[in-house]
C-alpha positions as CSV (number, residue, x, y, z in Angstrom):
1,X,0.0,0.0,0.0
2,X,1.7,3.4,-0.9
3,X,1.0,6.3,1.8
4,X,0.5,9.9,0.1
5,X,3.4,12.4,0.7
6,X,2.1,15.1,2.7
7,X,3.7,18.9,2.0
8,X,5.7,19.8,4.8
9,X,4.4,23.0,6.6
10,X,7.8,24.5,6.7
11,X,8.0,24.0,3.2
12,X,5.9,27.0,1.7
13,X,3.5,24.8,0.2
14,X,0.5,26.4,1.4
15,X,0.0,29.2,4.2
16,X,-2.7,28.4,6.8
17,X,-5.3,30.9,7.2
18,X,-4.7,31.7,3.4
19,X,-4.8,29.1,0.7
20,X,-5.4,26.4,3.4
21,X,-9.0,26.1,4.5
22,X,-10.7,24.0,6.5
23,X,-12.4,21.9,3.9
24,X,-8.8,21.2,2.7
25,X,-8.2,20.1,6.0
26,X,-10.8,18.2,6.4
27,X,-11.1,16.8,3.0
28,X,-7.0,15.1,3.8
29,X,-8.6,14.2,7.3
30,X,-10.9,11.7,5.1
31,X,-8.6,10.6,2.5
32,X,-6.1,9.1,5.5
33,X,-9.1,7.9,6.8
34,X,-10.3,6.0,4.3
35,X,-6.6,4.8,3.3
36,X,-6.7,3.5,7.2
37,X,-10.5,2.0,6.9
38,X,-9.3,-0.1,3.6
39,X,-5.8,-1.1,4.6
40,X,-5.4,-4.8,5.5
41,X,-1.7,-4.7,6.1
42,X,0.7,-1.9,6.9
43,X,4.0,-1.9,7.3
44,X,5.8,0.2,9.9
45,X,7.0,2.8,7.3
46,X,3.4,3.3,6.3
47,X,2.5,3.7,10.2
48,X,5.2,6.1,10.8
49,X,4.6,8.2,7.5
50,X,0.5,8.2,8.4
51,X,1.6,9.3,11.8
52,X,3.6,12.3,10.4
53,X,1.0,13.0,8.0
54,X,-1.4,13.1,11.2
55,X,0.5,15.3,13.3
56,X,1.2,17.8,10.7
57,X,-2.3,18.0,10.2
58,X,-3.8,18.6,13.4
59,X,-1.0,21.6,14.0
60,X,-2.8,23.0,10.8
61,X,-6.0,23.0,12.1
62,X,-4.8,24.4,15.7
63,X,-2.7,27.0,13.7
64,X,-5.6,28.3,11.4
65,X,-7.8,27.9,14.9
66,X,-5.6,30.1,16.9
67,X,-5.3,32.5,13.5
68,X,-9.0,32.9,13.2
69,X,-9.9,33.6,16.6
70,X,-6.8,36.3,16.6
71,X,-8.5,37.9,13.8
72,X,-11.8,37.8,15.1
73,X,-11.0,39.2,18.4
74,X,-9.4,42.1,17.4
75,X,-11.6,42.9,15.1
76,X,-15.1,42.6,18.0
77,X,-12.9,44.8,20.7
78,X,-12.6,47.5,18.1
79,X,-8.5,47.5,17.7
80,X,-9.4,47.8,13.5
81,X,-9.8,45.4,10.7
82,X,-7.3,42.6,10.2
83,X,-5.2,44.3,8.1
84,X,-4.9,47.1,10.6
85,X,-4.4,45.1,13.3
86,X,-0.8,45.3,13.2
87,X,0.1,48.5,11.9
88,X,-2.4,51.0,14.2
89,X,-0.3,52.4,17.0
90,X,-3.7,54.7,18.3
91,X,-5.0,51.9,20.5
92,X,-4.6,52.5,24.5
93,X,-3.0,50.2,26.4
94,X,-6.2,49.4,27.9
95,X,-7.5,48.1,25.1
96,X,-4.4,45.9,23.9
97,X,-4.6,44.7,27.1
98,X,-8.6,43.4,27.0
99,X,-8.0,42.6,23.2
100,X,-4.8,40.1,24.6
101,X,-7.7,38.9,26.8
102,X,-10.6,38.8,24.6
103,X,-8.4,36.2,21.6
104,X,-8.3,33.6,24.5
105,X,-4.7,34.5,25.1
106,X,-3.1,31.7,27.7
107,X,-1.0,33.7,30.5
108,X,0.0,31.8,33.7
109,X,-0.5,34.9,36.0
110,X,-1.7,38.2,36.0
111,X,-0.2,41.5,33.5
112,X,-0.5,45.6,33.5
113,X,-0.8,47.9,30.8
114,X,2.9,48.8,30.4
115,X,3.3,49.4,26.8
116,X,6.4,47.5,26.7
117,X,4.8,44.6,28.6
118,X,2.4,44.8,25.9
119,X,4.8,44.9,22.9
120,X,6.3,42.0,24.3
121,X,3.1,39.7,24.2
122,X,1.6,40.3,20.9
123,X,5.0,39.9,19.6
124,X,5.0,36.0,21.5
125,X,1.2,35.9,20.5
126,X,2.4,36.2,17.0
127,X,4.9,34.4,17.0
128,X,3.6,31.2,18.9
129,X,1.8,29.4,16.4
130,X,5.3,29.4,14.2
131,X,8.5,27.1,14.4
132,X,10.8,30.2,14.4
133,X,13.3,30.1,16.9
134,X,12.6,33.2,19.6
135,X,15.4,35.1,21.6
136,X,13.9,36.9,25.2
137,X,16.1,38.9,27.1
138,X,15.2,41.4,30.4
139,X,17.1,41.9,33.3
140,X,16.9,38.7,36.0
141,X,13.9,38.1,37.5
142,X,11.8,39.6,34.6
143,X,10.0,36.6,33.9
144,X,11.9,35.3,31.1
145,X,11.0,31.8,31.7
146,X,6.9,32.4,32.2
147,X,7.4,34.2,28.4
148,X,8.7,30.8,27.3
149,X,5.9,29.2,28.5
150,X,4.0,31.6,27.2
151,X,4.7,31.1,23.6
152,X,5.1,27.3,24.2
153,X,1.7,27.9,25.4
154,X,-0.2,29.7,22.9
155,X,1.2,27.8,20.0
156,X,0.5,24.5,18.5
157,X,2.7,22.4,20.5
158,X,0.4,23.3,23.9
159,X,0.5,19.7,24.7
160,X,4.0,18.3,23.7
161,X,6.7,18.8,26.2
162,X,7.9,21.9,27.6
163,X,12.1,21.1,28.2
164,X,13.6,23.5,30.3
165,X,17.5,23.9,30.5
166,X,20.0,26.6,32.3
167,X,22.9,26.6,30.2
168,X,24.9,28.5,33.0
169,X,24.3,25.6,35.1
170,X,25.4,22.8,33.0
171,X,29.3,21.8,33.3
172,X,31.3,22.5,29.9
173,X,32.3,18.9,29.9
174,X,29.1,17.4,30.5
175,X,27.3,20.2,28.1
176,X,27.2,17.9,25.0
177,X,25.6,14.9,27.0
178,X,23.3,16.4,28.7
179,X,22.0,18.3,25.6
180,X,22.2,15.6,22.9
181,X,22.7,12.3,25.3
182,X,24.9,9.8,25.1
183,X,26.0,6.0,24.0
184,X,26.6,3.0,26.6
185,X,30.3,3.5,27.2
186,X,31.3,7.2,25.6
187,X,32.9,8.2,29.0
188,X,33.7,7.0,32.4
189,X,30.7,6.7,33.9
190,X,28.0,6.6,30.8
191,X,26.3,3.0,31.9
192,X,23.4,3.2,29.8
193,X,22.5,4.6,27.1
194,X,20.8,8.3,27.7
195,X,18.4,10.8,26.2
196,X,19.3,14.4,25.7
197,X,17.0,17.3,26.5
198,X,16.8,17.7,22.4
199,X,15.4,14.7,21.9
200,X,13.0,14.8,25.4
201,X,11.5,17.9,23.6
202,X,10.8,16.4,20.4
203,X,7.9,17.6,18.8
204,X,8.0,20.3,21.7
205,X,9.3,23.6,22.9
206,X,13.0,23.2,24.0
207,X,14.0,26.4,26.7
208,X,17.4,27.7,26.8
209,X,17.6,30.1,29.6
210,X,21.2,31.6,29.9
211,X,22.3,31.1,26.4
212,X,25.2,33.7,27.1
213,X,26.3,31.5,28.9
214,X,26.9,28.9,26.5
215,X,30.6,28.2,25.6
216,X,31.8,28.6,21.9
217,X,32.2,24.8,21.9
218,X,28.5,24.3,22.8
219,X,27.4,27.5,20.4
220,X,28.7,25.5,17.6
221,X,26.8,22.4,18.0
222,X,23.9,24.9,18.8
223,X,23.9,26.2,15.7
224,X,24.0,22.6,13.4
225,X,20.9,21.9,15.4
226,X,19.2,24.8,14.4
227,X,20.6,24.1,10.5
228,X,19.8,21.0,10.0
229,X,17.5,19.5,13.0
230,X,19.7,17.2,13.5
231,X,21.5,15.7,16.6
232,X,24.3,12.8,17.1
233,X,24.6,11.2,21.0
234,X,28.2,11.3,22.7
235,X,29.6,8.3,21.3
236,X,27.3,7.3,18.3
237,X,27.7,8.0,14.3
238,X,24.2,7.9,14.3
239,X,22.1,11.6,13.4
240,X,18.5,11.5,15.3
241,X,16.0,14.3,13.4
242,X,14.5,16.7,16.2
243,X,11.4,18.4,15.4
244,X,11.7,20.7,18.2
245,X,11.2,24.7,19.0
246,X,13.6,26.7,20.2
247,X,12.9,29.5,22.7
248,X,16.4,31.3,24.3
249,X,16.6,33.4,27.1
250,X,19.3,35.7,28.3
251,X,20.3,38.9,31.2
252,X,23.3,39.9,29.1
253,X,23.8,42.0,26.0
254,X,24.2,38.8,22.9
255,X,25.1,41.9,20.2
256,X,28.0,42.8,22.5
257,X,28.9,39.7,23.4
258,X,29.5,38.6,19.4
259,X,31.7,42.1,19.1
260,X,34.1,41.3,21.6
261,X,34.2,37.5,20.2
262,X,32.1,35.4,23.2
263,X,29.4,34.9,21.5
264,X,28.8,33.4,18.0
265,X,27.2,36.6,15.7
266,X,25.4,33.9,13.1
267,X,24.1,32.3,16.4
268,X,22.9,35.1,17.1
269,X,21.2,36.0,14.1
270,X,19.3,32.9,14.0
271,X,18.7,32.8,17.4
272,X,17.3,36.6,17.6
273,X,14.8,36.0,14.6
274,X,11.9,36.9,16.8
275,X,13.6,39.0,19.2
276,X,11.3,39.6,22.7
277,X,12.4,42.3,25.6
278,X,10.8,42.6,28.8
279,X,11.0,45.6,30.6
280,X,12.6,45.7,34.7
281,X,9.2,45.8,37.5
282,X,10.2,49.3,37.9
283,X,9.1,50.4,34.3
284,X,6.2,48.8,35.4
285,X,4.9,50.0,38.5
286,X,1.0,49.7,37.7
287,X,1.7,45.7,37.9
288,X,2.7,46.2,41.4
289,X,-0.3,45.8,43.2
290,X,-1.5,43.2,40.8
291,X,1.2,41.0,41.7
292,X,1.3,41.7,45.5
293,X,-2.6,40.0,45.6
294,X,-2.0,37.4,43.0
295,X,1.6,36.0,44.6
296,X,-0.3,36.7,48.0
297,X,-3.3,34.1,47.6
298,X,-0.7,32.0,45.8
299,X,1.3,32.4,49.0
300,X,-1.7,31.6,51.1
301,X,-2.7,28.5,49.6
302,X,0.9,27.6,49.6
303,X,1.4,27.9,52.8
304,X,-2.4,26.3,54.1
305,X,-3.1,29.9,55.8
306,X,-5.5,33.5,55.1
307,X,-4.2,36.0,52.8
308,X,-1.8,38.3,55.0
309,X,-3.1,42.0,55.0
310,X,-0.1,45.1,54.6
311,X,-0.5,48.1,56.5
312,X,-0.6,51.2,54.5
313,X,2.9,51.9,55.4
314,X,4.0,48.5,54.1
315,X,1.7,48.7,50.6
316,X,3.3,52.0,50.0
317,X,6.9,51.2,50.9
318,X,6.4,48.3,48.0
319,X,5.0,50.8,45.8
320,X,7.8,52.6,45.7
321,X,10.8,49.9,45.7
322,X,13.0,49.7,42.7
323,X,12.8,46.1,43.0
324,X,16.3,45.3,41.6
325,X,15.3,41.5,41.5
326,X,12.2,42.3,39.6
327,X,9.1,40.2,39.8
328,X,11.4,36.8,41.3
329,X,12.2,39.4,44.6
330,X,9.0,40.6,44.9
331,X,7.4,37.1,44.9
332,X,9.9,35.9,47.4
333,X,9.1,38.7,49.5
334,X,5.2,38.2,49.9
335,X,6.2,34.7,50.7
336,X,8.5,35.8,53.6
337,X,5.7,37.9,55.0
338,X,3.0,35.4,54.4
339,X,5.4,32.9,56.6
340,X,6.6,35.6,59.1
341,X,4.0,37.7,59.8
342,X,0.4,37.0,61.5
343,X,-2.9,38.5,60.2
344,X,-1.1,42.0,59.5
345,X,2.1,42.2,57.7
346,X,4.1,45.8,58.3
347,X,7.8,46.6,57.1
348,X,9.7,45.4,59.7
349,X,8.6,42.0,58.4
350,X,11.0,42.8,55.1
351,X,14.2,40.9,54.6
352,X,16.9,43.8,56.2
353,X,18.5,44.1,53.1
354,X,15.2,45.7,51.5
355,X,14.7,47.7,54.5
356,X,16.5,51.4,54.6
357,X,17.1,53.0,58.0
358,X,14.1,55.0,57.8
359,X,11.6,52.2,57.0
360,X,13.0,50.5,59.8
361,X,12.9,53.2,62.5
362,X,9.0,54.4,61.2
363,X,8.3,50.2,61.8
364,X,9.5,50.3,65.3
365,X,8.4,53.1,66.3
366,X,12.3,53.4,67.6
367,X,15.1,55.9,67.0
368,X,18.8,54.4,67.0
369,X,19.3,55.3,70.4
370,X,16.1,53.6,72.0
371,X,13.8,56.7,72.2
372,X,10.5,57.1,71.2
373,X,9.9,59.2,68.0
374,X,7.9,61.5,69.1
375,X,11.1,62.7,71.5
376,X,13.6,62.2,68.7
377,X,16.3,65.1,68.2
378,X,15.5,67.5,65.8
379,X,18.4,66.4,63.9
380,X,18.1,62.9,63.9
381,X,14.1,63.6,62.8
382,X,15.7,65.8,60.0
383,X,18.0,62.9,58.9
384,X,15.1,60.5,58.9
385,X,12.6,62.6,56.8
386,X,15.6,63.6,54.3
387,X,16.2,59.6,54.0
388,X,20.0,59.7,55.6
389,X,20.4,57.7,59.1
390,X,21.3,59.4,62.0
391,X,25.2,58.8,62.7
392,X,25.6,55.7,65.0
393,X,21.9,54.3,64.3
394,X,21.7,52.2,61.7
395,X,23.3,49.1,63.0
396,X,21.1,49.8,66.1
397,X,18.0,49.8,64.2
398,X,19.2,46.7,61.9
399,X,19.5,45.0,65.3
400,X,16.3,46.3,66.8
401,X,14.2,45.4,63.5
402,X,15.5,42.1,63.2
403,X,15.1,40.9,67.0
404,X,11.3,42.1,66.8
405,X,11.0,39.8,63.9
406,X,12.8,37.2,65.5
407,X,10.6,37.2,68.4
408,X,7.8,37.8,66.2
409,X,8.2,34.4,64.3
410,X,9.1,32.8,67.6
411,X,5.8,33.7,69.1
412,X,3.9,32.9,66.6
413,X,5.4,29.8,65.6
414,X,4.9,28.5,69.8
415,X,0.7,29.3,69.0
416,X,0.9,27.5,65.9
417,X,2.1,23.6,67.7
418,X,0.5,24.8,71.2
419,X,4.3,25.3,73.0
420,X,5.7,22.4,71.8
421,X,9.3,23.4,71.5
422,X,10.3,20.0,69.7
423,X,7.8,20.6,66.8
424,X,8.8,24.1,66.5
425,X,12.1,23.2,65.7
426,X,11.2,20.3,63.6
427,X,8.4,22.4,61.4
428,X,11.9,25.5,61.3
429,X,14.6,22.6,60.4
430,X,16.1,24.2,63.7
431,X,18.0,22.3,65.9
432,X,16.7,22.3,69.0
433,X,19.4,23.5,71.1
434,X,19.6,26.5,69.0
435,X,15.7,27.4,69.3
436,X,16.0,27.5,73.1
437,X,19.2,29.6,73.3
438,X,16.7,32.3,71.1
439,X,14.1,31.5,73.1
440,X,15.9,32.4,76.4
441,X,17.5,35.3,74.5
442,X,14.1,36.7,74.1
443,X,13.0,35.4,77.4
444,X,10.0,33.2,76.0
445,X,8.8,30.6,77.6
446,X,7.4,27.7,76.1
447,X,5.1,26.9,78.9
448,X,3.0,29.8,78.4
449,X,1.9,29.2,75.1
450,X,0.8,25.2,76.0
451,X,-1.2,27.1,79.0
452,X,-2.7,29.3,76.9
453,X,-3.2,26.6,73.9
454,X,-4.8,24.5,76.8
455,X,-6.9,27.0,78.1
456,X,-8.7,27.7,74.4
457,X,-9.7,24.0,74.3
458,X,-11.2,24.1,77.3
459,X,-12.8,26.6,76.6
460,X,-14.3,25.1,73.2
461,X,-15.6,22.2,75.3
C-alpha cells in the first residue's frame, strides 16, 4: 500500500489561514481515513509516515484555529480590521490589554498595561503558532521563563513537552551529554544509554535560559541543530531528526557579546529571529499591586493559611521599591511575610536588606538610640525625613528590626504547635538546642503558650 506524501508545513507549500482552508483540511482528514479503513496490512514505514502525516495535520488545524480567533477578536474589541491590526499604533493600552484577553490568550499569572509589557506579548502571541526560533532577554527576575511558557503555550505544541535547561548551570564537559545524550560507554561513567534534552522535547518547545552562557564549543553544536534538526549522541555515528522549537533566554547584552568574540554573531542572528524584551518591574509599577494579591493568595494556599493584609505603610513602601530582583524578589518577598507575619504584615517584616534606616525606625516606632519618635532630636528627625540615618543608628536599628522579627516568628510559631518546642524546631529545620538559646534570649517561655493553647480547648468544650 503506498502512503500519500504530505507537503511539509515548513516548506511554503501552502500558508494556513490563506490558501489552506478548512475543507482542505478536512477533505485530507478523510482521505487518511479511508486509506486506514481499507488497509489490510501496513508496514511500519506506512504507520510512521501516516503518523507524520497526522500530526502535521492537526497543528494546521490548531494554527488556522488560533489564526481565526486572533482575527476575530481584534476585530469585535474594536482594535481595527485585520489588516490594521498590526500597523495601528492609536490603540490605549487598555485596550491591547482586554483585546490580549478577549483572543483567548493563555497567560499563567496576571499582566498591566505597560506598553512594553504589551509589545512583548503580541510579539509572542504572534509568534507562537510558528516554528521560528525566539530570543527573550530582560534583566533577572523579569520573567523570562513564564514568556517561554507563554509562547510554548499559545502555539500548536500546547501539549508536547515543555524542556527547560539553564545553560549556565550545566558543566562545559558534561554540556554535549546532557543536551544531545549519550551512547553506553562514551565516557567513564555513561552506563546506559541516555536521552538528551533535544530529543525529550521532540515535537515540543526546548528552553534555553542563559544562552550567554553557552561556551563557543556548545554554540557550535547549537547552531548545526538549528541548521539541520539534527542531533548525534556522545559516542554514536548515528544523526537522530529533532522536530523541536527553540525559545532562548538571556540577562546579558548577545550583540555585545559577538563584538568582543564570546558569543557566535550567526548564532545570534538565527537565534534573535523573533527578538522579545521585557521591561525591569520598575518600568512597570502599575503591575505592582497586581502581583502583591495574586503572589499573595498563591502564598496563602501555599502555605495552608489567610491572605496576610499590609498596612498602609508596608503597601506603599512596595510601591515605591526599585525592586532590583524584579518580579522573582517581589514574589519571594510576599512569601516571607506570608510565613513571618500574623494576620497583618508591616515593614519590619522585610528581609533587612530591603529595608533602609528609615523604613525601619518608622516600623518600630524606635530611633537608633532607644527613644521614642515623638522625643527624637531635631536632627536625627531631620535625617530620617531627608532619607540619611542618624550617625551611630543604623546598626542599632538593623539589630532592633530584626530581633522584633525574631521574636515575632518565635511567638507565633509556639501558638501554631501549642508550645511544643520539639515541633517548632522540627516544622523551622532548627536544631533544638539552637531554638532554646533564642528562646531564652528573648525570654520566652514555652510553657506559656501550651497554658494558653490549653486554656482555648477548654474553653471550646
Amino acid at each position: 500500500m503506498k502512503i500519500l506524501d504530505h507537503p511539509d508545513p515548513a516548506s511554503g507549500a501552502h500558508t494556513p489561514g490563506s490558501a489552506m482552508s478548512y475543507a482542505g483540511l478536512i477533505e485530507k482528514i478523510e482521505i487518511l481515513r479511508s486509506m486506514l479503513r481499507w488497509a489490510t496490512h501496513l508496514e511500519r514505514a506506512d504507520i510512521e509516515k501516516l503518523q507524520r502525516q497526522v500530526s502535521v495535520l492537526r497543528d494546521e488545524v490548531l494554527q488556522l484555529s488560533h489564526k481565526e480567533r486572533f482575527l476575530q477578536a481584534a476585530v469585535s474589541s474594536g482594535i481595527g480590521s485585520p489588516t490594521e491590526i498590526a500597523s495601528r499604533s492609536d490603540a490605549t493600552p487598555r485596550s491591547r490589554r482586554q483585546a490580549l484577553l478577549d483572543r483567548s490568550f493563555v497567560f499563567e499569572g496576571t499582566f498591566g498595561d505597560n506598553p512594553r509589557l504589551l509589545e512583548a506579548l503580541e510579539i509572542a502571541e504572534k509568534a507562537a503558532p510558528t516554528n521560528l526560533p525566539v530570543l527573550i532577554d530582560g534583566e533577572s527576575g523579569t520573567g523570562k521563563e513564564l514568556m517561554a511558557k507563554v509562547i510554548h503555550a499559545n502555539g500548536s505544541r500546547t501539549d508536547r513537552p515543555f524542556v527547560s535547561v539553564n545553560c549556565g548551570a550545566i558543566p562545559d564537559n558534561l554540556l554535549e551529554s546532557e543536551l544531545f545524550g549519550h551512547k553506553k560507554g562514551a565516557f567513564t561513567g555513561a552506563a546506559n544509554d541516555r536521552k538528551g534534552k533535544f530529543e525529550s522535547a521532540h515535537t515540543g518547545t526546548i528552553f534555553l535560559d542563559e544562552i550567554g552562557e553557552l561556551p563557543l564549543a556548545g554554540q557550535v553544536k547549537l547552531l548545526r541543530v538549528l541548521e539541520s534538526h539534527e542531533i548525534q549522541r556522545v559516542g554514536s555515528d548515528e544523526t537522530i531528526l529533532v522536530d523541536t522549537r527553540i525559545v532562548a533566554a538571556t540577562n546579558r547584552n548577545l550583540r555585545r557579546l559577538s563584538e568582543q568574540g564570546l558569543f557566535r554573531e550567526d548564532l545570534f542572528y538565527r537565534l534573535g529571529m523573533i527578538h522579545v524584551t521585557l521591561p525591569p518591574l520598575r518600568e512597570r509599577q502599575d503591575e505592582i499591586p497586581l502581583l502583591l494579591a495574586y503572589f499573595g493568595d498563591e502564598a496563602a494556599e501555599a502555605l495552608k493559611r489567610r491572605p496576610v493584609g499590609l498596612t498602609l505603610r508596608l503597601r506603599q513602601y512596595l510601591l515605591d521599591y526599585a525592586w532590583p530582583g524584579n518580579i522573582r524578589e517581589l514574589r519571594n518577598t510576599i512569601y516571607r511575610i506570608t510565613c513571618l507575619a500574623g494576620e497583618v504584615a508591616d515593614v519590619v517584616h522585610l528581609p533587612q536588606d530591603m529595608r533602609g534606616p528609615v523604613a525601619v525606625a518608622s516600623a518600630t516606632g524606635t530611633s537608633g538610640s532607644g527613644q521614642s519618635m515623638a522625643n527624637a532630636s531635631p536632627a536625627h528627625s531631620a535625617a530620617q525625613q531627608s532619607g540619611v540615618s542618624a550617625p551611630g543608628a543604623f546598626g542599632e536599628s538593623k539589630r532592633a528590626a530584626s530581633d522584633a522579627a525574631e521574636r515575632a516568628f518565635l511567638e507565633h510559631g509556639l501558638r501554631e504547635v501549642g508550645g511544643t518546642v520539639a515541633e517548632l524546631a522540627r516544622r523551622c529545620a532548627m536544631n533544638r538546642s539552637h531554638l532554646q538559646v533564642l528562646l531564652k534570649k528573648h525570654g520566652i517561655r514555652a510553657k506559656d503558650f501550651r497554658v494558653a493553647a490549653g486554656a482555648q480547648s477548654e474553653s471550646r468544650r
